[in-house]
C-alpha positions as CSV (number, residue, x, y, z in Angstrom):
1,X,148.0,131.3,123.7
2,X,146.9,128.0,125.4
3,X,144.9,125.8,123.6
4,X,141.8,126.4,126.2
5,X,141.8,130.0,125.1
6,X,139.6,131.3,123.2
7,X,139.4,135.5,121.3
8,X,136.5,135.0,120.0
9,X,132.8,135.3,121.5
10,X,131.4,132.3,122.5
11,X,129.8,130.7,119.5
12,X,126.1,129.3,119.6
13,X,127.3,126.1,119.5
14,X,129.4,126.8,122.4
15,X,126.3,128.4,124.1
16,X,124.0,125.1,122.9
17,X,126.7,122.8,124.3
18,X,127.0,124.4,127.7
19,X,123.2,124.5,128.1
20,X,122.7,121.0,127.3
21,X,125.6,120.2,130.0
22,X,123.4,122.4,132.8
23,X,120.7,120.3,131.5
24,X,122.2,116.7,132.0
25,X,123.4,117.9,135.8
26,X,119.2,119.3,137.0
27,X,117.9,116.3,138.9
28,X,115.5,114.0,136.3
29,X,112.0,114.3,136.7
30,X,109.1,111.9,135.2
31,X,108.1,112.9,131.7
32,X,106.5,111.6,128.7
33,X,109.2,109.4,126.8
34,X,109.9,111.7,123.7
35,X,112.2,111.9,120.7
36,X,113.0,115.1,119.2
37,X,114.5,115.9,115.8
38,X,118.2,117.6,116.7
39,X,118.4,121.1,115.6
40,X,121.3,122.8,113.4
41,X,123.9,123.6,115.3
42,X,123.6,127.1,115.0
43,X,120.1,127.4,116.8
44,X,120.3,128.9,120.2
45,X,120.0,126.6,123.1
46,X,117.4,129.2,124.8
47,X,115.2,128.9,121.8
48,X,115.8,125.0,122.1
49,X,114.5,125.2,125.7
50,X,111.7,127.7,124.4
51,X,110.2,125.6,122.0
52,X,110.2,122.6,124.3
53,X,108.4,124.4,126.4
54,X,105.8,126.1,124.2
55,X,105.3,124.0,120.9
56,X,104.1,120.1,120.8
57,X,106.7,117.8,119.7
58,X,105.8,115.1,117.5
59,X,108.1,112.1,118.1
60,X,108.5,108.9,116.3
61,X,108.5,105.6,118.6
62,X,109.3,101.9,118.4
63,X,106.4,101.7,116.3
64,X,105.6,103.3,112.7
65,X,102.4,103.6,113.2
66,X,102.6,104.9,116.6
67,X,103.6,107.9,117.4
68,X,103.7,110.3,120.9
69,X,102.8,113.7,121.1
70,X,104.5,115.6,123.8
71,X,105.0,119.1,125.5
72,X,106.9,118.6,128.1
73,X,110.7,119.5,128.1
74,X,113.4,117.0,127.0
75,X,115.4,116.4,130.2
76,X,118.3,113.6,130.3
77,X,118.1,111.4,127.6
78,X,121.2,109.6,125.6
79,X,122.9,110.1,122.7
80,X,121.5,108.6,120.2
81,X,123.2,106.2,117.5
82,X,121.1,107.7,114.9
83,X,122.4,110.8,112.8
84,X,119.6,113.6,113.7
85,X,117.5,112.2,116.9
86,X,117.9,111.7,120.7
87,X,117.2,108.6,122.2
88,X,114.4,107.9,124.7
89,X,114.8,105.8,127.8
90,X,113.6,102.5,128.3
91,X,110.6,103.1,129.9
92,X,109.2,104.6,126.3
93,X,109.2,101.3,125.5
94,X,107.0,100.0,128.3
95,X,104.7,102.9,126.7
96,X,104.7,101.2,123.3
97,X,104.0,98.2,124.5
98,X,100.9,99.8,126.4
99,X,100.1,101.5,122.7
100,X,100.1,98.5,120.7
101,X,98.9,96.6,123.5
102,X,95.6,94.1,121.5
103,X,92.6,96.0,121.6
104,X,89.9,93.4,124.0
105,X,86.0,93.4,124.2
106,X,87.1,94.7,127.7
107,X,88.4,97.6,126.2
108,X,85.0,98.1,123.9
109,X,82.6,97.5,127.0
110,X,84.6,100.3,129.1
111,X,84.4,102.7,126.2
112,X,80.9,102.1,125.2
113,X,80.2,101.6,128.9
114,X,78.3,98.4,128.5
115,X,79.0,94.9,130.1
116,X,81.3,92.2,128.4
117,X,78.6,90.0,127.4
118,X,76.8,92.9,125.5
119,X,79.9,93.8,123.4
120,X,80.1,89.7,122.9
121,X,76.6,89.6,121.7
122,X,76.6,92.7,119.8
123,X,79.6,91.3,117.6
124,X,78.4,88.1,117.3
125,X,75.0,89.3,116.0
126,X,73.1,87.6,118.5
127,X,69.6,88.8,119.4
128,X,68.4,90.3,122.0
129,X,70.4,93.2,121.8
130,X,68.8,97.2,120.8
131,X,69.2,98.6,117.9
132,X,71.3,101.9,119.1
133,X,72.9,99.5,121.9
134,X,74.5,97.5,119.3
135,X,75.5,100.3,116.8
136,X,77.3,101.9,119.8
137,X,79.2,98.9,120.6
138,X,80.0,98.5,116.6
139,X,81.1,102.4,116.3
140,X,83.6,102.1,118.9
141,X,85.0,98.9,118.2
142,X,85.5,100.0,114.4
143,X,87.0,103.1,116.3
144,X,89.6,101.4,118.4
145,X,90.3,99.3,115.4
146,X,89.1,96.1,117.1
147,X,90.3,92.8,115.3
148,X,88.6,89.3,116.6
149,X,91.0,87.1,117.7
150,X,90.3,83.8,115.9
151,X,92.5,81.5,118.0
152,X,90.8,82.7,121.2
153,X,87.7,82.3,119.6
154,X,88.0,78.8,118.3
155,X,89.0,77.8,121.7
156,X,85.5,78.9,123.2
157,X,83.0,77.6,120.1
158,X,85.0,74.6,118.8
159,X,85.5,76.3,115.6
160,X,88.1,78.4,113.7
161,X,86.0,80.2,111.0
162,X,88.3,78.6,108.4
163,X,87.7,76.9,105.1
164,X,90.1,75.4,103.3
165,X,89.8,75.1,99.0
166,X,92.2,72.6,97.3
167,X,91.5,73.0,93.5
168,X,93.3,70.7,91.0
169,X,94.9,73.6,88.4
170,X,94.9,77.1,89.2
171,X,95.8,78.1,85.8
172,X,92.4,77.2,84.5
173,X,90.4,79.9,84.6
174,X,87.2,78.0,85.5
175,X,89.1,77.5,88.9
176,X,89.1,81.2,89.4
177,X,85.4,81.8,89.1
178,X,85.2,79.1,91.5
179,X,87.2,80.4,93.8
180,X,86.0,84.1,93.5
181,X,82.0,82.4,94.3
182,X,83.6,80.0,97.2
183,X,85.5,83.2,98.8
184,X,82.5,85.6,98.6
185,X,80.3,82.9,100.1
186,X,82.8,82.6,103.3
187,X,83.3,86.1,103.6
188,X,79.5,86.9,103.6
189,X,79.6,84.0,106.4
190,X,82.3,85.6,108.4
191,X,85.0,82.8,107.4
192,X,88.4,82.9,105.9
193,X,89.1,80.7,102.8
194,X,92.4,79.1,102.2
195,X,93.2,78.4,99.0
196,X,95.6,75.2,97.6
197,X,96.7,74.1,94.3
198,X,97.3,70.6,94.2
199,X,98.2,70.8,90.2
200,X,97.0,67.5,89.2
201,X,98.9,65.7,91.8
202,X,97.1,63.2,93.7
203,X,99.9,63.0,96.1
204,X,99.9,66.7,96.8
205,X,95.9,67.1,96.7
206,X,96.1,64.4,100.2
207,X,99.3,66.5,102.0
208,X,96.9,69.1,101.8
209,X,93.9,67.9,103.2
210,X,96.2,67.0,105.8
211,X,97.8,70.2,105.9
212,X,94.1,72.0,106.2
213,X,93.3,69.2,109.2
214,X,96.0,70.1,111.2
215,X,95.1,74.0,110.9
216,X,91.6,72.6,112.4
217,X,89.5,74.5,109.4
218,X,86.1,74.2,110.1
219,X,85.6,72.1,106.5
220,X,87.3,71.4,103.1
221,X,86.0,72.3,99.6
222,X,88.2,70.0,96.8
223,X,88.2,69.1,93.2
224,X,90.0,66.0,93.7
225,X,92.4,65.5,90.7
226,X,90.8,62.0,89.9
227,X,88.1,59.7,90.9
228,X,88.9,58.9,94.6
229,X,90.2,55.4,95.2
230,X,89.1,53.5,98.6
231,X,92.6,54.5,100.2
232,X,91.6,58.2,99.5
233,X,88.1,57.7,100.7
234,X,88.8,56.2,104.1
235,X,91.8,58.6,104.9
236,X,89.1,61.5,103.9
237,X,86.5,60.0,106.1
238,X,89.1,59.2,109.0
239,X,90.0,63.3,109.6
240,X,86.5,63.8,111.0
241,X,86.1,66.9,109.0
242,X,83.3,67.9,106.3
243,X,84.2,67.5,102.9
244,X,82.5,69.0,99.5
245,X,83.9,67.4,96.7
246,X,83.1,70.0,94.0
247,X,82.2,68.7,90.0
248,X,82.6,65.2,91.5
249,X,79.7,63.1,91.6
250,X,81.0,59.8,92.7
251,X,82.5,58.9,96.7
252,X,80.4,59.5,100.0
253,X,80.7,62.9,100.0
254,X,78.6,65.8,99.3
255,X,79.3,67.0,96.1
256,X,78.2,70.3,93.6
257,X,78.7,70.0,90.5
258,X,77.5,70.8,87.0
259,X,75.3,68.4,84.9
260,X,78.4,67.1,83.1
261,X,75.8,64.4,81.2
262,X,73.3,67.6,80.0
263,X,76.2,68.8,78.8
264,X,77.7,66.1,76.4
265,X,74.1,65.4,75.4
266,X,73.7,69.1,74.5
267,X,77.0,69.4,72.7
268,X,76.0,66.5,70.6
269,X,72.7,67.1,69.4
270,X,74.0,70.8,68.6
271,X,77.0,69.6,66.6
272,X,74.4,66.8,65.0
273,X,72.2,69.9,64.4
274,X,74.8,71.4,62.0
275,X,75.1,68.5,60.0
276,X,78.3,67.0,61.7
277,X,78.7,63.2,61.4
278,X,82.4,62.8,61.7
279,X,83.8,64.2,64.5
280,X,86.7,64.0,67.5
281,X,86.3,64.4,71.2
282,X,89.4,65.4,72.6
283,X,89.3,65.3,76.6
284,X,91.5,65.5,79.5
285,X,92.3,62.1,81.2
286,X,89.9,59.1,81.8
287,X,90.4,59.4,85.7
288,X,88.6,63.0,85.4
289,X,85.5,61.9,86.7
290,X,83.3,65.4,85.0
291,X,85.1,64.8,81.8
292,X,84.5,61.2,81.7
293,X,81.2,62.1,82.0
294,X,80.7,64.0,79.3
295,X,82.1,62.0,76.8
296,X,80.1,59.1,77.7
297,X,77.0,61.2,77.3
298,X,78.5,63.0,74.1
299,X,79.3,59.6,72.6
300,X,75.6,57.8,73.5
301,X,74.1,60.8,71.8
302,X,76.0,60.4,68.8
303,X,75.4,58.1,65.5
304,X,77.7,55.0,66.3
305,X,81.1,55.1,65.0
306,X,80.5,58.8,64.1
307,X,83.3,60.5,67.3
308,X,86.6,59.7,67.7
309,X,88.1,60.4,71.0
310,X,91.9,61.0,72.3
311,X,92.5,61.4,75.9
312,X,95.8,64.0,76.4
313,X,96.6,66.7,78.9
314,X,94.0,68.7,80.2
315,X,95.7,72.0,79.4
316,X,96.4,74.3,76.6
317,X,99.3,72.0,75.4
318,X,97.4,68.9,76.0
319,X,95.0,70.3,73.5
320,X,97.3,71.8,70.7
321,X,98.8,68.0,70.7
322,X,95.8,66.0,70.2
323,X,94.9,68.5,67.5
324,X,98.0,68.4,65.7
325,X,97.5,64.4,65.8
326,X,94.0,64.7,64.4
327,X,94.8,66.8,61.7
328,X,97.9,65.0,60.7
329,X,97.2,61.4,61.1
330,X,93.4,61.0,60.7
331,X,91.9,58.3,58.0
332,X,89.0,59.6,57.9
333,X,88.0,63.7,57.6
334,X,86.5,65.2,60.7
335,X,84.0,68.3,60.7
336,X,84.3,69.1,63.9
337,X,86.2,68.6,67.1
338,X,84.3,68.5,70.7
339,X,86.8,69.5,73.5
340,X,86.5,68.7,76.6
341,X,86.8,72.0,78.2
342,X,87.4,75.7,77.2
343,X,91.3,75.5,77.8
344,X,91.7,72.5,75.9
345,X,89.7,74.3,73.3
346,X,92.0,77.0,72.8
347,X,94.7,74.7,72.5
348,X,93.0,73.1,69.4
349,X,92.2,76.8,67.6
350,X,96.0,77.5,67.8
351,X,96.9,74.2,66.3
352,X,93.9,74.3,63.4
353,X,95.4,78.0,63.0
354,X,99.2,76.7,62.8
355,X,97.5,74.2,60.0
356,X,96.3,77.3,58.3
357,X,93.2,76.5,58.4
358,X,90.0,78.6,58.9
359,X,86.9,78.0,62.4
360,X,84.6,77.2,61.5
361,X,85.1,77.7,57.5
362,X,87.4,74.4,57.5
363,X,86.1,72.9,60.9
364,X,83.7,73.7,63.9
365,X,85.0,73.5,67.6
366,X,82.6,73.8,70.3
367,X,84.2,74.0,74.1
368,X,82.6,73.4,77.4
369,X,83.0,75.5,80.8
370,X,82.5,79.3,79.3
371,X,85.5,80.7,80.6
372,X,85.6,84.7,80.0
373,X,88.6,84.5,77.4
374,X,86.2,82.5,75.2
375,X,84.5,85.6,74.0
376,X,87.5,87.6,73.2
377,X,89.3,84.7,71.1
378,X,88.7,84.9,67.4
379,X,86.7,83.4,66.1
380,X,84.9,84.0,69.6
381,X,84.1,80.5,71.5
382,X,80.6,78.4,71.1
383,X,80.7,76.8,74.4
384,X,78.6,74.7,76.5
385,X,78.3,76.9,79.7
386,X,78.9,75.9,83.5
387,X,78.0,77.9,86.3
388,X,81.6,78.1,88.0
389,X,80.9,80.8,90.5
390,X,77.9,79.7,91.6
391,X,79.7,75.8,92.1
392,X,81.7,77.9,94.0
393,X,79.4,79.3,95.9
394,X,76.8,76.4,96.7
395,X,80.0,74.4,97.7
396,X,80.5,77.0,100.5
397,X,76.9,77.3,101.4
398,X,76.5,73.5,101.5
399,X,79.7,72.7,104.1
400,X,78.8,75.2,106.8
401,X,75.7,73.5,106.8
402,X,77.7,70.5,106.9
403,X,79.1,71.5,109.9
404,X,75.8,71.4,112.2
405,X,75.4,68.0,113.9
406,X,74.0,65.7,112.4
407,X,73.1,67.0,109.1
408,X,72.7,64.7,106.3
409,X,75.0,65.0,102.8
410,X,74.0,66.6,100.5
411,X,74.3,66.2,96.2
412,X,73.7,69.3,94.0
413,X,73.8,69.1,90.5
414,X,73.2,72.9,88.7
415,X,72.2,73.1,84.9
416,X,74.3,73.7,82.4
417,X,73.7,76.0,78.9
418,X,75.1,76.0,75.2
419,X,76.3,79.6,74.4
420,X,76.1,80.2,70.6
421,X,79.0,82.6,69.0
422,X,81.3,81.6,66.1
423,X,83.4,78.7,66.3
424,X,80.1,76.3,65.2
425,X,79.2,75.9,61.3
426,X,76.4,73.9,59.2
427,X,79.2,70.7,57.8
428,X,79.3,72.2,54.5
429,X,83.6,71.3,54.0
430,X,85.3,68.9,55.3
431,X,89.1,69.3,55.8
């Protein structure tokens, strides 16, 4: 027997081969670029041609999220590389490029058969426009999945819609709230907010005001990492952009801030309140503007020679180390300790704790921002309380209306609040 004979009926397979053969030789015709999952090779090649014919075909493009819905026969197509599909000419490609072609207000003013300037106005928000006119223009432009495109705007009105936030420690929670009120404030404005950490580092905080320039934001929030020196000042003031310096009071700039002053008073006349007459102010670093601020106040309100202050790191560490140095190597007994902000705070509660020693039993600590972990700490935080979201907030507000020509700067200063809990006793003991 030769080895093209064959006893046996023709298989399906066989049939399906032949079939597709007949196929490949019919002259092509224009149809709608389609894949098609292969069938097993047992199904018959009539009921192939069948359900081509009769049943849609849901096909899988160059595109996962696009996909083409044909019922037109497969005619020619390839083999394809992949196990399971059949390949689709070249020209499907053209047709994804069509489908993910970038949706225009072209495209919105043909489909809610307005003019261009309409759809412009009606997205914009501008007035003039009805009521029903407008919602039309908004349904279908949510329905086509419209996105502006920034880039092309910014050309047109000069701006890019972009703010730029350069905070000086983004594991401090009082930067969070911040940036949660100076993000919701842009948003609400229609702006984007970029966000930087410059952790602490001078020479990092100006690469990014730099950085931000060259993305042409429309204006720069920053809590500069120190006191900005006249170098700093005039390379600020030489970008041309505006520029909130937040819980800074001192520079050229506009600035928000809390009433670091209020606050040291406050903190002293509550600790002098209790009874304390021997205590420690442990801060952050003398350049911090805010937190040389408060101590200056803190200390004037206090009896002379009645606070002892240590400057360290502003952070969790920086505050378990100045502790540990109080408690260990001070002549004199303290009743309390003042800290310079909520983080440092918590620093001193785990090194009084390490000391086995009791808050406030063996000694008071009072904090100062009100962070949100200061009420879940035990013995829960007395703090003195700054509103971080709103700073956030009013920073936002105050550069877009920096950004109108000509306006004048502007200096915000918002109260500040003692918050009573746990940490704060009469000066019964002294350690």
């Amino acid at each position: 027997m030769s080895p093209r004979e064959n006893p046996h009926p023709t298989s399906s397979s066989a049939t399906s081969k032949e079939a597709n053969s007949k196929l490949s030789r019919e002259p092509s015709r224009p149809s709608e670029p389609t894949i098609l999952r292969s069938s097993s090779p047992s199904t018959n090649a009539s009921s192939n041609r069948t359900a081509a014919h009769s049943s849609p075909t849901l096909a899988t493009t160059c595109s996962h999220r696009t996909a083409i819905l044909s019922t037109k026969p497969l005619r020619s197509l390839p083999p394809s590389d992949q196990p399971g599909l059949t390949s689709f000419p070249t020209s499907a490609k053209l047709v994804c490029k069509r489908l993910q072609k970038e949706i225009t207000i072209k495209d919105i003013a043909r489909e809610a058969g307005v003019d261009v300037s309409t759809v412009s106005r009606s997205l914009s928000g501008a007035y003039g426009i009805k009521a029903d006119t407008r919602n039309r223009v908004l349904a279908v432009a949510q329905r086509l999945n419209y996105r502006v495109n920034r880039v092309a705007r910014g050309l047109v009105t000069g701006r890019s819609h972009t703010l730029g936030l350069i905070i000086s420690d983004i594991r401090n929670p009082f930067f969070t709230e911040v940036a949660r009120g100076a993000e919701d404030a842009a948003r609400a404005a229609g702006c984007d907010l970029v966000l930087c950490n410059s952790d602490q580092d001078a020479t990092r905080q100006m690469e990014y005001v730099a950085a931000l320039a060259g993305k042409r934001v429309d204006g720069i929030l920053m809590n500069s990492v120190a006191v900005l020196d006249k170098e700093q000042k005039e390379r600020l003031e030489a970008i041309g952009i505006p520029i909130v310096l937040l819980n800074r009071t001192r520079g050229p700039f506009s600035t928000v801030c809390a009433d670091n002053k209020a606050g040291g008073t406050l903190a002293a006349e509550y600790l002098l309140k209790l009874g304390h007459r021997k205590v420690a102010h442990l801060t952050g670093p003398a350049r911090h503007g805010n937190l040389t601020d408060r101590e200056k106040a803190f200390v004037k309100a206090m009896p002379p020679d009645s606070v002892t202050v240590l400057h360290g790191e502003n952070s969790f560490a920086g505050g378990r180390e100045m502790a540990q140095t109080v408690l260990a190597g001070q002549p004199r007994r303290i009743t309390a300790i003042f800290a310079g902000n909520d983080t440092i705070a918590f620093g001193v509660l785990r090194a009084i704790l390490d000391a086995n020693l009791k808050v406030p039993d063996d000694i008071s600590l009072l904090g100062f921002d009100n962070v949100e972990l200061g009420s879940i700490v035990q013995p829960p935080l007395t703090t003195i309380h700054q509103p971080s979201y709103e700073l956030g907030q009013r920073a936002v507000e105050t550069l877009l209306r920096l950004g109108k020509k000509d306006a004048p700067a502007e200096n915000h200063v918002l109260p500040v609040q003692l918050i009573e809990r746990q940490s704060c006793a009469p000066a019964t003991q002294k350690i």
